[in-house]
N, CA and C atoms as a LAMMPS dump frame, in Angstrom:
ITEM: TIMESTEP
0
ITEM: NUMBER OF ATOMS
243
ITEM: BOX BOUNDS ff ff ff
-5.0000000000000000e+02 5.0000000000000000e+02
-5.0000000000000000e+02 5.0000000000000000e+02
-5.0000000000000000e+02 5.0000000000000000e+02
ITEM: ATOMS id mol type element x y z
1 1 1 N 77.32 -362.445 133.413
2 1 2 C 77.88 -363.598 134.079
3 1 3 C 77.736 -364.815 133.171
4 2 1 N 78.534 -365.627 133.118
5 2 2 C 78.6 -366.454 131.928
6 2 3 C 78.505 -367.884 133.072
7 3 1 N 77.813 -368.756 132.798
8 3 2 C 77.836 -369.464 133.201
9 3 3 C 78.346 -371.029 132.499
10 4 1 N 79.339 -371.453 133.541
11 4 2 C 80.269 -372.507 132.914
12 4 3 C 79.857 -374.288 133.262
13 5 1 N 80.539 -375.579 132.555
14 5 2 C 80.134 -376.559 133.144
15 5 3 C 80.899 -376.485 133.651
16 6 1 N 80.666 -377.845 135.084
17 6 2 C 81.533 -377.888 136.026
18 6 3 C 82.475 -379.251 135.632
19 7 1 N 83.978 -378.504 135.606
20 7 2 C 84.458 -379.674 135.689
21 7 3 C 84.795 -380.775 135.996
22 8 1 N 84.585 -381.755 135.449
23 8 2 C 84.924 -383.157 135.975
24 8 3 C 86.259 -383.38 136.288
25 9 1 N 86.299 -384.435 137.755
26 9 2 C 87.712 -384.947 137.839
27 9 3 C 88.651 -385.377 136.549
28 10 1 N 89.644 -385.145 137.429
29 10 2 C 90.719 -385.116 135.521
30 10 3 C 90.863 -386.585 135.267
31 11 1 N 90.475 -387.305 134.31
32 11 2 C 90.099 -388.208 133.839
33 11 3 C 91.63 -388.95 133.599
34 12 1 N 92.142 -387.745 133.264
35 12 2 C 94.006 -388.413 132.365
36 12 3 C 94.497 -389.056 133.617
37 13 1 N 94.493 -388.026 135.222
38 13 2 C 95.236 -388.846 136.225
39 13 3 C 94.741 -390.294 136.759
40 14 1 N 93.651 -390.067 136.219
41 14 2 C 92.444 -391.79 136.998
42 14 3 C 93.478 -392.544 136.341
43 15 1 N 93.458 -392.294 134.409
44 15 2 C 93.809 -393.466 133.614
45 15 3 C 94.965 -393.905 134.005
46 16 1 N 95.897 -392.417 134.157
47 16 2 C 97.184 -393.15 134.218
48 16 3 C 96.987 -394.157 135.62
49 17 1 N 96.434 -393.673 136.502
50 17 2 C 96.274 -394.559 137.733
51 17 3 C 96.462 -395.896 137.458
52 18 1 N 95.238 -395.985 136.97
53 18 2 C 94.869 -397.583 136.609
54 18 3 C 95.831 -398.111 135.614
55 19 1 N 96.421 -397.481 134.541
56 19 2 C 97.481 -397.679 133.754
57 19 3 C 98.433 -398.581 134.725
58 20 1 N 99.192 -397.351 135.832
59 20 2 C 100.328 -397.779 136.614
60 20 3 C 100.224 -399.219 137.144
61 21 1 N 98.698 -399.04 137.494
62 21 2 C 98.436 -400.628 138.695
63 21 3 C 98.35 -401.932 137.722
64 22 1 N 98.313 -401.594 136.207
65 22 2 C 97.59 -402.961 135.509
66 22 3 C 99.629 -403.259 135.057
67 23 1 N 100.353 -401.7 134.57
68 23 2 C 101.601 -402.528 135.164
69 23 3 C 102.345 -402.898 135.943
70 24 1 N 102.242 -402.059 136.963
71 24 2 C 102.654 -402.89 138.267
72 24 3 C 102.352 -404.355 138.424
73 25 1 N 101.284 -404.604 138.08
74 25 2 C 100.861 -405.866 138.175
75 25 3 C 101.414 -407.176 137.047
76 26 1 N 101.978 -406.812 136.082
77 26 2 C 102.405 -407.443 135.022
78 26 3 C 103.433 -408.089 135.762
79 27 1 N 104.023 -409.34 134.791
80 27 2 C 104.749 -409.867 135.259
81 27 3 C 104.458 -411.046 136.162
82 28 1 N 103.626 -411.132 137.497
83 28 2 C 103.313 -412.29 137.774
84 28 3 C 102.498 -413.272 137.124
85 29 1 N 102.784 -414.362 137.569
86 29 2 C 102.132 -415.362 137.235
87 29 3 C 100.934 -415.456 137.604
88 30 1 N 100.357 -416.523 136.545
89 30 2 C 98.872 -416.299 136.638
90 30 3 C 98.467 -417.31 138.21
91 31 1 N 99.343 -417.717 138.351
92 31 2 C 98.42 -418.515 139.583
93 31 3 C 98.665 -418.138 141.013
94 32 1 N 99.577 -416.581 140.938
95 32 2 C 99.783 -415.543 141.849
96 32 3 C 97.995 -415.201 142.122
97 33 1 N 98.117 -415.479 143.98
98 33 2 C 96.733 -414.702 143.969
99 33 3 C 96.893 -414.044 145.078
100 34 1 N 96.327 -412.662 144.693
101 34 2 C 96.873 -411.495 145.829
102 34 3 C 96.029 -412.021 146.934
103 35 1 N 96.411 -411.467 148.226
104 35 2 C 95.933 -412.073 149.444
105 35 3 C 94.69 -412.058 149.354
106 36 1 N 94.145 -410.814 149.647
107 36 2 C 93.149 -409.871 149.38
108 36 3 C 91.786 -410.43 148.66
109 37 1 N 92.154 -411.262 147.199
110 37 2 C 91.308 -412.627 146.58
111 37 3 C 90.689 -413.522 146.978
112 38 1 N 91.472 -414.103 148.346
113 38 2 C 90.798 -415.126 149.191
114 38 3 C 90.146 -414.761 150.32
115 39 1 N 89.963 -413.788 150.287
116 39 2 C 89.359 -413.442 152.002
117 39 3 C 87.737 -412.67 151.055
118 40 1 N 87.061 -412.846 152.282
119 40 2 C 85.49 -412.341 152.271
120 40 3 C 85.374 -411.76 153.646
121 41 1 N 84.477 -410.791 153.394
122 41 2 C 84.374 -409.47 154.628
123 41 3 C 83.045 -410.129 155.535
124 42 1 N 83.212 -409.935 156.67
125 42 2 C 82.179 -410.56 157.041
126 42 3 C 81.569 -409.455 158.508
127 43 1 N 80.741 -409.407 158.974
128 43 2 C 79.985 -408.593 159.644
129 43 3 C 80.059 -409.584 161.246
130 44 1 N 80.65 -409.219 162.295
131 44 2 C 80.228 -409.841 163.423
132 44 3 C 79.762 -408.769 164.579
133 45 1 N 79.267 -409.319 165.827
134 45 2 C 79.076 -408.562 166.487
135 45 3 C 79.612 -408.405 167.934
136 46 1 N 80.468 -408.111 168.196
137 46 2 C 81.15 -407.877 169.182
138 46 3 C 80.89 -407.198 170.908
139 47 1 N 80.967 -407.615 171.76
140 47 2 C 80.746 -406.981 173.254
141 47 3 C 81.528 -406.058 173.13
142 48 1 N 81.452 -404.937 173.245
143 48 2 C 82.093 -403.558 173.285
144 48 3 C 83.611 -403.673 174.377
145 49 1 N 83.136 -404.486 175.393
146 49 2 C 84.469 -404.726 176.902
147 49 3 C 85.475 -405.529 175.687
148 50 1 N 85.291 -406.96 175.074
149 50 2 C 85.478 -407.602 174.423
150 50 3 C 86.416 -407.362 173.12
151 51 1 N 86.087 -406.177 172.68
152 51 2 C 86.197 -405.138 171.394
153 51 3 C 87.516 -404.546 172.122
154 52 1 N 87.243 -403.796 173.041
155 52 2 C 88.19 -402.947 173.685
156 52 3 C 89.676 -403.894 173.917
157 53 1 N 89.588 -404.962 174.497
158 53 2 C 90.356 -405.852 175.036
159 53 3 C 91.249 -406.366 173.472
160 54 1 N 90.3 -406.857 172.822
161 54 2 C 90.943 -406.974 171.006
162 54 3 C 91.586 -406.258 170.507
163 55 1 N 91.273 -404.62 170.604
164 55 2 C 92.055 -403.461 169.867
165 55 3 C 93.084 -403.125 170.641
166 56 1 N 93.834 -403.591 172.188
167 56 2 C 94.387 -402.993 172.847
168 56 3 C 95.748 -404.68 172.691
169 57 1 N 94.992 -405.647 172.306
170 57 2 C 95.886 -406.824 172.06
171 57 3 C 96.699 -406.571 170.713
172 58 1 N 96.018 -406.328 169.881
173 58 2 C 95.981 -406.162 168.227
174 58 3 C 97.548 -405.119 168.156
175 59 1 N 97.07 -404.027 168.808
176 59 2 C 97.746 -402.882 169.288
177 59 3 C 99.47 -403.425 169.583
178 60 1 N 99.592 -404.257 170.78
179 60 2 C 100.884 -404.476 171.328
180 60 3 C 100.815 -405.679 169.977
181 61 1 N 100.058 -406.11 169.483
182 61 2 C 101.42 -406.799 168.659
183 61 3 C 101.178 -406.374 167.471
184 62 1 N 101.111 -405.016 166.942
185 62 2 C 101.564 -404.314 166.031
186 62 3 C 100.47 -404.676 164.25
187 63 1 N 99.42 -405.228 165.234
188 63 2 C 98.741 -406.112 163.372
189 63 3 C 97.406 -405.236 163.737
190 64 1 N 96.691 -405.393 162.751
191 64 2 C 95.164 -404.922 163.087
192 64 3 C 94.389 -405.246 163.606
193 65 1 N 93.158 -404.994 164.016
194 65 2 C 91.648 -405.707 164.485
195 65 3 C 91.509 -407.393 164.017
196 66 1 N 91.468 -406.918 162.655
197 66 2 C 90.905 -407.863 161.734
198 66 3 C 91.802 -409.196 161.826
199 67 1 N 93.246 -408.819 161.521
200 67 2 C 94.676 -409.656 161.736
201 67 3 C 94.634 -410.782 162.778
202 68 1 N 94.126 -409.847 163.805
203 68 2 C 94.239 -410.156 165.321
204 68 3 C 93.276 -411.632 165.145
205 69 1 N 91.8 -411.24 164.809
206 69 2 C 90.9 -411.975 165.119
207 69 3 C 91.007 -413.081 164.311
208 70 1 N 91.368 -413.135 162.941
209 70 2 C 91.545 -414.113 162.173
210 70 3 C 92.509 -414.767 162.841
211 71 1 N 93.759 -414.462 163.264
212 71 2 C 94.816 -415.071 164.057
213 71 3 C 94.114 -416.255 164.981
214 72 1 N 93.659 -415.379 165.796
215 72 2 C 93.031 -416.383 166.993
216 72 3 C 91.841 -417.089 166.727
217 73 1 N 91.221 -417.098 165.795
218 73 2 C 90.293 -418.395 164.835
219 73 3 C 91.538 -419.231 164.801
220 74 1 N 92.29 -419.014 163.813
221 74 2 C 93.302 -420.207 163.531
222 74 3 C 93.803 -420.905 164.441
223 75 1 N 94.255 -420.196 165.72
224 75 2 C 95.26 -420.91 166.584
225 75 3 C 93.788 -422.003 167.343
226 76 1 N 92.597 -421.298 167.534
227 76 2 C 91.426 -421.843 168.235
228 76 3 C 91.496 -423.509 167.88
229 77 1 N 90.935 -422.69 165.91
230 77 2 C 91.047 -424.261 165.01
231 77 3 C 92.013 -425.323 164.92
232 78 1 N 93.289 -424.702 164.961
233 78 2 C 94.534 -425.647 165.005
234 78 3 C 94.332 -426.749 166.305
235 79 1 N 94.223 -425.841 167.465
236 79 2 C 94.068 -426.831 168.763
237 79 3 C 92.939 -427.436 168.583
238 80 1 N 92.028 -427.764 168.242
239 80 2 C 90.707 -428.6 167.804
240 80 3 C 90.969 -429.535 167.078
241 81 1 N 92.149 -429.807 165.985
242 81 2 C 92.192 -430.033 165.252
243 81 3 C 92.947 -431.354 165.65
């Protein structure tokens, strides 16, 4: 029985991966900033009834959890404002 190394993920498809995305990405301008750049993840804690009521709002209007809640910060802040 000959015993073999185990191969590693194929390295060529990663590169090209990252290849594709660094050109995909070419072309914009530098003061293009993907959404994604400005946002920070943040940890809250939610009433589970509360939670339920969010994912079932989120739901009928077609955006996510996250979408949802940032949404209704803004509209909160706007009227404060």
């Amino acid at each position: 029985m000959t015993i073999a190394k185990n191969p590693k993920r194929n390295q060529t498809i990663v590169a090209e991966e990252q290849a594709q995305a660094f050109i995909t990405g070419a072309g914009k301008a530098a003061t293009e900033v993907e959404p994604e750049q400005n946002k920070k993840p943040i940890m809250i804690r939610v009433d589970l009834s509360m939670l339920n009521r969010i994912d079932r709002a989120a739901k009928r209007l077609g955006i996510s959890r996250s979408a949802f809640i940032v949404s209704s910060a803004a509209v909160r802040l706007e009227s404060m404002e």
